[in-house]
Each structure stands twice: as C-alpha cells, then as structure tokens.
C-alpha positions in Angstrom: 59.8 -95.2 -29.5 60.7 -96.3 -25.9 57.4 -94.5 -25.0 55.3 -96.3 -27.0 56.6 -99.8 -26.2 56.2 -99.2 -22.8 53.6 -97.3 -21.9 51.3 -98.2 -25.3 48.7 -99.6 -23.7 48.2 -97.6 -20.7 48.4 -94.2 -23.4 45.6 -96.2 -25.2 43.2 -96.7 -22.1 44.2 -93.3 -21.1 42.8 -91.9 -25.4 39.8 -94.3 -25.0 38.8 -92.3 -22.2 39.3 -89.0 -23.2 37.5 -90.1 -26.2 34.8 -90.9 -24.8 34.8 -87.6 -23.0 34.9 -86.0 -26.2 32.1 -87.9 -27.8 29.9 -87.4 -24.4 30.4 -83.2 -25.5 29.5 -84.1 -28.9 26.2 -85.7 -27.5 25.6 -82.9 -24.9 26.2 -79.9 -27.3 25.9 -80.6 -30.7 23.4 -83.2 -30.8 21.5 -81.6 -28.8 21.1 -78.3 -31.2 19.8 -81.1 -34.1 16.6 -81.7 -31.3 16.3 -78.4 -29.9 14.4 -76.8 -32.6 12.2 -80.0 -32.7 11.6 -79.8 -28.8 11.3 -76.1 -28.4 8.9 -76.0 -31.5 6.7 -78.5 -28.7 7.0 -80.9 -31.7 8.8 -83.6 -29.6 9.0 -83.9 -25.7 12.6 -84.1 -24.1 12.4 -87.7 -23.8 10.9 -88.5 -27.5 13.5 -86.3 -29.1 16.2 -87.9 -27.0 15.1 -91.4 -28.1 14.9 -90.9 -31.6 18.6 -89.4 -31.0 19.8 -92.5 -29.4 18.5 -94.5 -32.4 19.3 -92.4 -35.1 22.8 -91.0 -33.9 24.0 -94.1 -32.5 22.8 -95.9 -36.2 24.7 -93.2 -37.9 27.9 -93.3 -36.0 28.0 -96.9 -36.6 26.5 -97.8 -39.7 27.7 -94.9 -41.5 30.8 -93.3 -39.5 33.7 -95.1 -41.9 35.5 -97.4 -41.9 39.3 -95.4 -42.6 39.6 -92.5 -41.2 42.3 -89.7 -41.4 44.7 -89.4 -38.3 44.7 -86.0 -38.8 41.2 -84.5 -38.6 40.7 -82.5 -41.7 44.4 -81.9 -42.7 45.0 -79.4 -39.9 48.5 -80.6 -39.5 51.1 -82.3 -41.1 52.6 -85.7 -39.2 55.8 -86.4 -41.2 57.5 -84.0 -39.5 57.3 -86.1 -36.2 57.7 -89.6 -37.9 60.4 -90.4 -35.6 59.0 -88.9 -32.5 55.6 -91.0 -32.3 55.0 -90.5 -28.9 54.6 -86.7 -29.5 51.6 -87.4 -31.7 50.2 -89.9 -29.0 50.3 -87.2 -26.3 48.9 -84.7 -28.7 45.6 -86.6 -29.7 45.2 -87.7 -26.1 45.4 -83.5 -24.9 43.4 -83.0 -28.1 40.8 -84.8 -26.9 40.7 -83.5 -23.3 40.9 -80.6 -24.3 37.9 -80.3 -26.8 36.0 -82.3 -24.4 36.3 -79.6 -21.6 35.8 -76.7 -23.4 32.6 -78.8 -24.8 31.7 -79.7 -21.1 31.9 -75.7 -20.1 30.1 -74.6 -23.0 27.1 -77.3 -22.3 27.0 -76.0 -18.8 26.6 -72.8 -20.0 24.2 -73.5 -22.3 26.3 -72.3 -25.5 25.3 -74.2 -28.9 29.4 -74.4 -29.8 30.9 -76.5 -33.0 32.6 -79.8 -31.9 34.6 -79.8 -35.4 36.0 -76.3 -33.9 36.7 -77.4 -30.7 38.8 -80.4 -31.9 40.4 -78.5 -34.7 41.5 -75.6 -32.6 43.1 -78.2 -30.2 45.0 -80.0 -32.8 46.3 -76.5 -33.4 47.3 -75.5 -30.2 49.3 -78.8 -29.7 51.0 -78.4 -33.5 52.0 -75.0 -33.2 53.7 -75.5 -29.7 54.3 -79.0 -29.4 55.8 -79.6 -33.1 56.2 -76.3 -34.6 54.3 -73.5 -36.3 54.6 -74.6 -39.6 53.0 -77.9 -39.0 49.9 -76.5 -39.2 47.9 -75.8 -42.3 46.7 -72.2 -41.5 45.1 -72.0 -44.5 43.0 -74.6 -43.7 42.7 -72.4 -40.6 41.6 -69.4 -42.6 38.9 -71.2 -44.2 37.2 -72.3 -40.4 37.2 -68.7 -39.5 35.7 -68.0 -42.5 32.4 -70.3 -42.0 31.7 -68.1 -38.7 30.5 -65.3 -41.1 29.0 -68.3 -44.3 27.1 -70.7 -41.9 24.5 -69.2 -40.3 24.4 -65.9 -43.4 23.7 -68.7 -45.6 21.0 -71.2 -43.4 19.2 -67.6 -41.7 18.5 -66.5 -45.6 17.2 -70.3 -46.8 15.1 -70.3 -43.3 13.7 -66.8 -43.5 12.8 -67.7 -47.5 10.7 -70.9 -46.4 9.1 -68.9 -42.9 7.9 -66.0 -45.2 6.7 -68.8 -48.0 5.0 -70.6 -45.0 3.3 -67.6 -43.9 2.1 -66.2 -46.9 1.0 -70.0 -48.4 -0.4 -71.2 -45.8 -0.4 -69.3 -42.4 -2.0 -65.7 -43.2 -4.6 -67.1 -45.7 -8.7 -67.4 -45.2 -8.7 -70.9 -44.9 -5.2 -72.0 -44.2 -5.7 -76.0 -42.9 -7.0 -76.7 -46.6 -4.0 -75.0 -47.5 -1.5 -76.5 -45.4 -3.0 -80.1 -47.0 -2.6 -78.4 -50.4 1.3 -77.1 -50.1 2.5 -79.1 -47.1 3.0 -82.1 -49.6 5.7 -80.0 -51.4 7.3 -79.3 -48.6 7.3 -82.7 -47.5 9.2 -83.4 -51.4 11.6 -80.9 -50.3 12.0 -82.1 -46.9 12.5 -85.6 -47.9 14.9 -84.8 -50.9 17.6 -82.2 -49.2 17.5 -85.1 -46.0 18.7 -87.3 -48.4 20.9 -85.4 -50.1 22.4 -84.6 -46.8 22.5 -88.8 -45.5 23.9 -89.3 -49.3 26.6 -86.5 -49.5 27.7 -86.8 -45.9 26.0 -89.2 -43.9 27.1 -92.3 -46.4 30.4 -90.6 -47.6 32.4 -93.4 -45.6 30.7 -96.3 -46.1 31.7 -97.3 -49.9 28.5 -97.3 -51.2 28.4 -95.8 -54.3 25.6 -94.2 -56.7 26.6 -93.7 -59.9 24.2 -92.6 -62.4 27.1 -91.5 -65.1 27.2 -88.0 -63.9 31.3 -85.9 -63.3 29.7 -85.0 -60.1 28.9 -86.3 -56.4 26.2 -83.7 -56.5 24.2 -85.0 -59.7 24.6 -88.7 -59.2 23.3 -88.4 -55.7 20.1 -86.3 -57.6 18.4 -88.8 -58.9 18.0 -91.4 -55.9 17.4 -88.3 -53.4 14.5 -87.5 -55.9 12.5 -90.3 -55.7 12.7 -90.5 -52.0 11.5 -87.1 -51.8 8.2 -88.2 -53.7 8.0 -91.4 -51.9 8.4 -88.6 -48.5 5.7 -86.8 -49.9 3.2 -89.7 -51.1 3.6 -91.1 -47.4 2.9 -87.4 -46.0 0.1 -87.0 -47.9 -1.6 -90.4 -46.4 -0.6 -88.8 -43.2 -2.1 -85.2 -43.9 -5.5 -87.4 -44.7 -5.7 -88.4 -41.3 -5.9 -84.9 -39.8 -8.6 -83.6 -39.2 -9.6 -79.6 -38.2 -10.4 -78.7 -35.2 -13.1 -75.8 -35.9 -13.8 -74.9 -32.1 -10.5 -74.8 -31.1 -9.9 -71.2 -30.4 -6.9 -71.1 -32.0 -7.3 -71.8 -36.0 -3.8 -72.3 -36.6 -3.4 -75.3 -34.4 -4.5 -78.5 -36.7 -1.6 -76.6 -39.0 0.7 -76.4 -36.9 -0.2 -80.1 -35.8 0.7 -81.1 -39.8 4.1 -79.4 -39.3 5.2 -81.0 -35.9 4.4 -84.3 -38.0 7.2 -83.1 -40.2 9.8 -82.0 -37.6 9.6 -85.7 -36.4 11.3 -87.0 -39.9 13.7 -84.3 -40.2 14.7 -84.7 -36.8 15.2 -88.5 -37.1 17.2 -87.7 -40.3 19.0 -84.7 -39.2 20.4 -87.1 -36.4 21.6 -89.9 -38.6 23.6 -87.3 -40.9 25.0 -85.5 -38.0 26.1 -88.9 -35.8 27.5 -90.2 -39.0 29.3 -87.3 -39.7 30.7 -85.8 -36.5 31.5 -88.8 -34.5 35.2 -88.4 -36.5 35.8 -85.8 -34.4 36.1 -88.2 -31.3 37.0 -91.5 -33.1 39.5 -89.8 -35.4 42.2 -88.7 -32.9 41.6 -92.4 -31.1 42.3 -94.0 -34.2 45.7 -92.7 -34.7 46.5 -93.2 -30.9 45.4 -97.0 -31.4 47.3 -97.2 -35.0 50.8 -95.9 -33.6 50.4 -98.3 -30.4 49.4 -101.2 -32.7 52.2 -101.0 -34.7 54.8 -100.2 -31.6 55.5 -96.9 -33.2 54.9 -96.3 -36.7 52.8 -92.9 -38.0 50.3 -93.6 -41.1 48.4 -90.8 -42.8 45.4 -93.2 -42.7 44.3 -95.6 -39.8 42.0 -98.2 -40.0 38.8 -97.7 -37.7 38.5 -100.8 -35.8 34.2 -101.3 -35.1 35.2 -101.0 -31.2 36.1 -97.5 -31.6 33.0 -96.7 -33.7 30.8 -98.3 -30.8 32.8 -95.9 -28.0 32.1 -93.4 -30.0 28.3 -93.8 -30.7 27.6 -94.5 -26.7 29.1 -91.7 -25.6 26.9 -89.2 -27.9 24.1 -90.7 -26.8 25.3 -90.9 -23.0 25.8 -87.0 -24.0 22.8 -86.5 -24.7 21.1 -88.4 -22.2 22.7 -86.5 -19.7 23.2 -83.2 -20.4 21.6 -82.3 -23.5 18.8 -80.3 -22.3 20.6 -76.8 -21.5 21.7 -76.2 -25.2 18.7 -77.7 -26.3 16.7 -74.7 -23.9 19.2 -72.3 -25.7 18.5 -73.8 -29.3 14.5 -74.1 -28.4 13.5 -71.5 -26.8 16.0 -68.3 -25.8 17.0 -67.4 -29.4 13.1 -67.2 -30.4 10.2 -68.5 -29.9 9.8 -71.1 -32.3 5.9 -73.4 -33.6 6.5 -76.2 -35.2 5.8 -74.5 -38.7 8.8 -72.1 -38.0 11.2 -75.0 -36.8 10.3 -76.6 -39.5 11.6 -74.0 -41.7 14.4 -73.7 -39.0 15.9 -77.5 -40.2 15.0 -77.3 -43.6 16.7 -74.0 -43.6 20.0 -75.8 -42.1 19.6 -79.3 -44.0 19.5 -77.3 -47.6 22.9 -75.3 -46.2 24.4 -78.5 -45.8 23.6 -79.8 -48.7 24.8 -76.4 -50.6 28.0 -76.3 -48.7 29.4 -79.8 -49.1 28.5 -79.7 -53.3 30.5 -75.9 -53.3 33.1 -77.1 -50.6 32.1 -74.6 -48.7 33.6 -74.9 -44.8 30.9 -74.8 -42.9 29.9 -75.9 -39.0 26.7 -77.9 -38.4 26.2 -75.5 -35.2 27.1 -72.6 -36.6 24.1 -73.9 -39.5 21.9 -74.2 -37.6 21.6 -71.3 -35.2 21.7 -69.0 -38.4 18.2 -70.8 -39.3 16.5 -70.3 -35.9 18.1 -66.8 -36.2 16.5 -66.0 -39.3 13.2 -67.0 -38.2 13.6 -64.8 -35.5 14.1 -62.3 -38.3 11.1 -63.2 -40.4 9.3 -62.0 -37.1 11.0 -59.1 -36.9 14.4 -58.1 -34.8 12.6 -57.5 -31.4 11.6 -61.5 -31.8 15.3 -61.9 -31.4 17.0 -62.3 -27.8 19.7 -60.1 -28.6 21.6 -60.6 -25.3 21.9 -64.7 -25.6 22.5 -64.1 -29.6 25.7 -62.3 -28.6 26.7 -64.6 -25.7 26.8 -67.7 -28.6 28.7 -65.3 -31.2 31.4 -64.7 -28.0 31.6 -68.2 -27.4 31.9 -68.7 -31.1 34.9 -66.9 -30.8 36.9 -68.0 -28.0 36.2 -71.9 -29.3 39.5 -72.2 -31.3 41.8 -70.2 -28.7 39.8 -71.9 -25.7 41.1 -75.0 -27.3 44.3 -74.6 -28.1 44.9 -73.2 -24.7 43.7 -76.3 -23.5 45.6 -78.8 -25.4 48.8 -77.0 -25.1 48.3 -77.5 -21.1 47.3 -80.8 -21.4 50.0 -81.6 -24.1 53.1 -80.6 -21.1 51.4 -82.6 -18.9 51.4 -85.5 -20.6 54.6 -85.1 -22.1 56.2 -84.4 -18.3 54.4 -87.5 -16.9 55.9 -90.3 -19.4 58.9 -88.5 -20.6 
C-alpha cells in the first residue's frame, strides 16, 4: 500500500506509456491485417486505406470502446488473491503491457500478422503464474485460446472459399459476366451490408449500452432484424452505384469493369471492418491502464470493474492509428500480397469470409482471434485457386509465430514484472 501512495502517479505515467506502446502494436499489426486485403486486392492505395483506418478505428475505439471495462482482460486471472498486495497487480499490468507491446513491435518488423488479444493474454499469464501463483490463472480459459488456433481461420477459409467459388461460377467464368456481376453483386452487397452490421451490433456496440430489443431470448435475433434492413438499404445504395459503371469493351482484360464493382465493395467493408475491430480490440491496451489508473485513484484498493475515464479511450484510439500510420505497411504486404495474390473480387470474399466468422463465433461463443480470422479467409482463397496459389513458406512462418505468441509473452512480462518489482520495492 506504501507503493501505491508513493509512487502512484509516476506507476501511472509509467502504464500510460506502455499503453500507448501497446495500442501503437495494435495499430501496426492488427489493424493493419483489416486493410491488407483491401490494399493488396489494389482496391485502396496505402494512404486511402490508412485514412479510412484513422477515421473509422479511432471512431470505434471512442465511440464504441465502453465505458466499464474489466481489470482483468477476459477473466484470465483472478485478483482477490492479491487484494492486499495492490502494487503487485500495478507492476503486472504495466509488464503486461510492455510486454505485449514488444512482442507486437517484433512481430510487425517481421511482418507476422499476430493476435493482439494473444499477446496481451499470454502476458497476463506469465505475470499470474510467476508473480501471484499458478492457480491464479484460469487455464481453462487458456485451453479455450489455444483452441481458436485450429477454429479461426478452419472456419473463415471454408466461408471464403464458399463465396470465391460462388463468385467464380456466378459471375467470373460466365459468357457475359459484367451483366452478371450487376445482376448478383446486389446480393452480395445485402450480405455484405447485413454480417457488417451484425458484426458493429454484436461487438462493435456491445459496450456502449445501446440496446435493441425486438422481444427475442437472444442477442443474436434481436440484433436480426435492424442488421436486415441495413443490409437492403447497403444493397439499394449499391445498386445506384453499380448503375454508374459502365464496361469497358476494349479493355483487353474483360474482367476488369467487374472487378472495378468489387473494389467498390472492399471500400465499405473495409471502413466497417475497422470500426468493429477499433471498437473491439482497443480493450486490450485501455483495459490493463484502467486497472492501473483505478488502484492509484483510490490509493490502493482492487475492483473487478474499473470505470474507463474518456482520456484513456482517446490514448488508446491515437496510438492505433499512430500504429498504423507508422508501421502498418509490412503486415499489410504479408496480409496483401505474400499469402496470395488477391483481386478485389477475391478480397472481397476474403472479408466477407472473416466478417460472417465473426459474427458466427460471438452468437456460438466460440473463442476466436480477429487475426487468426482473417488469414484463414485469404488462406482459403488461396485454396479456391488451388494449393500452389499458396506461399507455403510465409504460411508456415505466421502458423510459428502463431505459436510462440503466448510463451513470447509471458516470457516477456515475467522479465519485465522483476524489474519493476526490484525498482520500487
């Protein structure tokens, strides 16, 4: 308690920063895999898709990011058993947080699409198991993240190899397949515009308070309705659009006023892929920061809920987007263009692929990873190709990294953690 009183607010400046670090990997790694199917695709240039990022993520962090948010980032560990040792949980958020953030900053220079939720999460268990004690961690909980290596991208690389091969056979490989595209495109356009708001409705608005209830048990069929008639409202707008387009009968390649109509589409999904995912995974940067601020605020005491001051959520939303800004463009070259090679019709299917996994997941409560999503999608356009589409040697590099994301850190955190604990004990 000592601890706290006396060094509170240096501790506090010391989390803001690392959080920010975090956040700043958030923006470099995972944002960046939401734009690199849009960029790589040649739907969106760099500095388009990283300004529709900075809009969209930086709206969804702070209009949508919550305003209570657990201490304890997805139940990983318990606090009460260090409810008279506050400055152990202090320590451990602040290492938490340098520690995700490095092994986020090494993975972004390396170009590896890795999940921030994973990096965080096996961070808050390195500092539990060694710094509190092995059974303050919920390895159950554990289980179940190991788990969504294998149902993540199984799950988005069948739903995107589905909707390449529909593509293809609908509209692609037919006779005439522009008056196609402006005869099916509108339906995808309802699908497109219903799963994105299924997504913004399920897990981009979860925190906000808003409400739609329509008298259904579940979350699932009251959000239905509402996500319905903006997917027909997406597709009356799209077909105004698709109006516009005109072929291009001497261009020597027939398939380019189609795939014209598709990059129009990647341009919404992107926009509304990147409100969801700020919304969503700025928690795993704010989170750890609020419990830091809530034990310093109150000179000590641990609460299983913290209030999220709007400062926090603002710290939070820069730093993605300084992220991004930054040092997006190496996972985004992974994500765009080293798995596959990807037109905007097939990274199309790519994020509709990973925006109806989403959706699926959260309604089953299935643990999923928004990285680990999407790659599976690019991966099974790849396939729809055939396997030598496929760049098997940068496939396996991400699956590696994958793997070493939860030991990489807690390895971090636990180093961190002595550190911190030598320094102001």
């Amino acid at each position: 308690m000592d601890i706290i009183t006396q060094y509170g607010h240096i501790l506090l400046i010391i989390g803001c920063i690392c959080a920010f670090f975090m956040a700043w990997g958030i923006g470099a790694n995972d944002v960046a895999n939401a734009m690199g199917t849009s960029v790589g695709s040649g739907a969106l240039t760099i500095k388009q898709a990283i300004m529709i990022a900075i809009i969209f993520e930086f709206a969804g962090a702070y209009l949508a990011g919550g305003e209570v948010t657990s201490t304890i980032r997805k139940g990983i560990l318990d606090p009460t058993l260090i409810n008279d040792q506050p400055d152990l949980l202090v320590f451990g958020m602040i290492a938490s947080l340098l520690a995700a953030g490095c092994w986020l900053l090494i993975a972004s220079m390396r170009g590896w699409p890795v999940s921030t939720t994973h990096s965080i999460i096996g961070a808050l268990v390195g500092f539990a198991a060694v710094g509190i004690s092995v059974d303050a961690v919920n390895w159950s909980k554990v289980g179940t993240i190991v788990a969504s290596w294998v149902v993540s991208p199984l799950l988005a690389g069948t739903m995107s190899f589905a909707l390449v091969v529909s593509v293809k056979k609908l509209i692609l490989d037919t006779p005439h397949p522009f008056q196609n595209a402006k005869r099916y495109v509108p339906v995808y356009m309802f699908l497109v515009g219903f799963m994105i708001a299924m997504v913004t409705i399920l897990k981009g608005l979860k925190n906000t308070g808003l409400d739609f209830d329509f008298g259904f048990d579940s979350k699932f069929l009251n959000a239905m309705p509402l996500a319905f008639v903006i997917g027909l409202l997406v597709a009356v707008f799209g077909g105004l659009l698709l109006n516009r387009v005109t072929e291009n009968v001497n261009s020597a390649n027939r398939l380019a006023s189609v795939e014209k109509v598709f990059a129009i589409l990647m341009i919404f999904t992107a926009a509304a892929m990147a409100f969801a995912h700020g919304s969503n995974d700025v928690a795993n940067a704010v989170g750890p920061l609020a419990a830091i601020a809530s034990v310093v605020g109150s000179g000590g005491e641990i609460a299983s809920k913290s209030l999220l001051p709007a400062w926090i959520l603002i710290l939070g939303g820069v730093g993605i987007v300084v992220g991004l800004a930054t040092y997006g463009f190496k996972v985004m070259a992974t994500i765009g263009k080293k798995i596959t090679e990807l037109t905007p019709s097939s990274g199309f299917a790519a994020e509709l692929g990973a925006a109806c996994t989403v959706v699926f997941a959260s309604t089953w409560g299935l643990p999923i990873s928004t990285t680990h999503t999407l790659v599976g999608a690019v991966l099974g356009v790849g396939l729809a190709r055939g396997i030598s589409a496929l760049n098997l040697s940068v496939i396996g590099n991400i699956f590696m990294s994958w793997l070493v994301t939860l030991p990489a850190g807690a390895g971090f955190a636990i180093i961190f953690f002595y550190i911190l604990k030598a320094i102001f004990s």
